[in-house]
C-alpha positions in Angstrom: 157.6 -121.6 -11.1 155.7 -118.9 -8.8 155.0 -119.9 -5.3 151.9 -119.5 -3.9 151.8 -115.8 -2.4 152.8 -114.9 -5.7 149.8 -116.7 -7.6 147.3 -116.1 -5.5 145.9 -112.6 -4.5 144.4 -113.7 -1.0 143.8 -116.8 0.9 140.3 -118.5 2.8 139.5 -121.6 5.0 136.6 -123.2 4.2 134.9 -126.2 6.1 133.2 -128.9 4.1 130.6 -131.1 4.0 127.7 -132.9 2.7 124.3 -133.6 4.1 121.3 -135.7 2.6 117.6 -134.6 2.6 114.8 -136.4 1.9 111.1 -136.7 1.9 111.3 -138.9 5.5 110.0 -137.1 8.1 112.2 -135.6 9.9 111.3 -136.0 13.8 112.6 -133.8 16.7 111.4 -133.5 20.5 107.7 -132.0 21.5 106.0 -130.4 24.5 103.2 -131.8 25.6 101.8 -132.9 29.0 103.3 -135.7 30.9 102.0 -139.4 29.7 100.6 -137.9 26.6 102.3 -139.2 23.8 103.1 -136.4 21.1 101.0 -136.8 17.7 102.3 -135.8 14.5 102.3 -135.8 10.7 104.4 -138.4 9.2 105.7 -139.7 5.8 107.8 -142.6 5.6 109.2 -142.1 1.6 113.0 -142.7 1.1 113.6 -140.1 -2.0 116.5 -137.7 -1.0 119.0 -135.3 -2.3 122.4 -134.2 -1.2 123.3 -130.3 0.1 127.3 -130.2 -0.6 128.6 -126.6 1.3 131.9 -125.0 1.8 131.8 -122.4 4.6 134.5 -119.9 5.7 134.7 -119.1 9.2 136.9 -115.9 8.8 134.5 -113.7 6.0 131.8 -115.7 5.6 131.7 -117.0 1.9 129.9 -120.4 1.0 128.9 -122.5 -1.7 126.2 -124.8 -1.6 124.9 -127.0 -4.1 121.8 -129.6 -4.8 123.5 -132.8 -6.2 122.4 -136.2 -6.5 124.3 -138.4 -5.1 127.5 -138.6 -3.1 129.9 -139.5 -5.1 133.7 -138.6 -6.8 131.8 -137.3 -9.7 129.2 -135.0 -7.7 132.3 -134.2 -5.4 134.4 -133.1 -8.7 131.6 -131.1 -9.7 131.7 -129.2 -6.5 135.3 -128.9 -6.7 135.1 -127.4 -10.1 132.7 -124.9 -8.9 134.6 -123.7 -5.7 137.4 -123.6 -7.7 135.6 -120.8 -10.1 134.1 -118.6 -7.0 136.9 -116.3 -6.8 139.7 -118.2 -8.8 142.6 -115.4 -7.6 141.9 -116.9 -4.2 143.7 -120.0 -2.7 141.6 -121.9 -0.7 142.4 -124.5 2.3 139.5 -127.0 2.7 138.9 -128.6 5.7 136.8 -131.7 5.6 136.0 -135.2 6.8 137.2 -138.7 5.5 134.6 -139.8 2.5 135.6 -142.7 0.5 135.0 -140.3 -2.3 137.1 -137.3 -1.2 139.9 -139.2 -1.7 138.8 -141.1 -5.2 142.2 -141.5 -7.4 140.2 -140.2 -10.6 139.8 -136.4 -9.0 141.5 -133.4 -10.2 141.8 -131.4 -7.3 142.1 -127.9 -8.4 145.2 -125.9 -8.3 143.3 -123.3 -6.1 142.7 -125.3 -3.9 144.3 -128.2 -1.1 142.2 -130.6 1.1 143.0 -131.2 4.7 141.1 -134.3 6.1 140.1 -134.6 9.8 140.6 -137.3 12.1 138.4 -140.6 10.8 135.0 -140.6 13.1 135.5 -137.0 14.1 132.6 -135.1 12.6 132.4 -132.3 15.9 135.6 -131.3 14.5 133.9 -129.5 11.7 131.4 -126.8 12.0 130.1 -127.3 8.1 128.0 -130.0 10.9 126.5 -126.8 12.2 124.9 -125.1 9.2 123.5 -128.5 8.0 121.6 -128.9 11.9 120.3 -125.5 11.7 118.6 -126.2 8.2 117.3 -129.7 9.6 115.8 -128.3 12.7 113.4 -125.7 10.6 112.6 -129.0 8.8 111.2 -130.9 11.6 107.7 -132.1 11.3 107.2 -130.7 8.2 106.2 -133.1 5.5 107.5 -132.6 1.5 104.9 -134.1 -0.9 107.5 -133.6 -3.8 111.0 -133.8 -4.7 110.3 -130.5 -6.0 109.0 -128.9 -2.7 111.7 -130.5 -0.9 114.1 -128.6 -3.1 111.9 -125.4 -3.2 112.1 -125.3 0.4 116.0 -126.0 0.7 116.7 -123.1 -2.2 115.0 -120.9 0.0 116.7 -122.0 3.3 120.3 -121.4 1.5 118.8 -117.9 0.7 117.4 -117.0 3.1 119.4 -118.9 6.6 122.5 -119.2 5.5 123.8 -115.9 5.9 127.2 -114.5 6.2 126.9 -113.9 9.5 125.2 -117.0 10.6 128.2 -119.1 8.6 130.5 -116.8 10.6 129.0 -117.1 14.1 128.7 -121.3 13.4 131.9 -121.9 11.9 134.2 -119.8 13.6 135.4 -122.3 16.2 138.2 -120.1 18.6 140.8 -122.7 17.2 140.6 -121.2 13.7 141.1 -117.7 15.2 144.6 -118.7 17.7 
């Protein structure tokens, strides 16, 4: 049996998470004079969609995905897919406690081994970080349409989440000591 330097040509940390957007309006703070109560658009529709990301912190790399639901199965899925994005590379995944990270009827890939945070402890992982950047260029905006809503978050992960920004988020010093 080959041991794991001899498997596997290089090695990555990734963070992990999962984040839900929807067609609620997503609120934030606004400027306006004192006593003047802010005005804006808002829809009050409960469709969403869940953004699963891995993120490293040391070059940068990331997978993000549209999937329905939170789930094992959507969580396999993800899995599988990580998995194929450079399969020479073994890959340590840092991520939080969800009931379905830890369903019995996974197959975590060989390529990969899951390290859980503490329960209730999600300022320990920076994946946190990408999803609150994406959120805040969501604020006030309003998404007529499943479709636009996923439109707009295709573009985001194009376009925002770039090496460097994963990089700059994610690299918490502790990663680096």
């Amino acid at each position: 049996m080959k041991n794991a330097s001899e498997e596997f040509s290089s090695f990555n940390l990734y963070v992990e998470d999962e984040s839900r957007f929807g067609l609620f309006t997503r609120t934030g703070k606004s400027l306006t004079a004192k006593g003047v109560k802010p005005i804006c658009t808002y829809q009050n529709i409960f469709k969403s969609t869940y953004i699963f990301g891995a993120f490293s912190p040391y070059n940068g790399d990331s997978l993000v995905m549209e999937l329905p639901n939170c789930n094992g199965e959507n969580f396999q899925i993800f899995l599988n897919e990580l998995s194929k994005m450079n399969p020479a590379e073994f890959k340590v995944m840092i991520l939080d406690n969800g009931a379905f990270h830890k369903v019995k009827s996974l197959i975590i890939p060989k390529n990969i081994a899951l390290l859980f945070l503490p329960p209730y402890s999600p300022e320990l992982n920076p994946a946190e970080l990408v999803w609150l950047q994406m959120k805040r260029k969501m604020t006030h905006k309003i998404y007529k349409t499943m479709e636009e809503l996923k439109t707009e978050i295709s573009k985001m992960v194009k376009n925002l989440i770039t090496r460097e920004l994963i990089i700059d988020l994610c690299g918490f010093d502790y990663f680096f000591k």
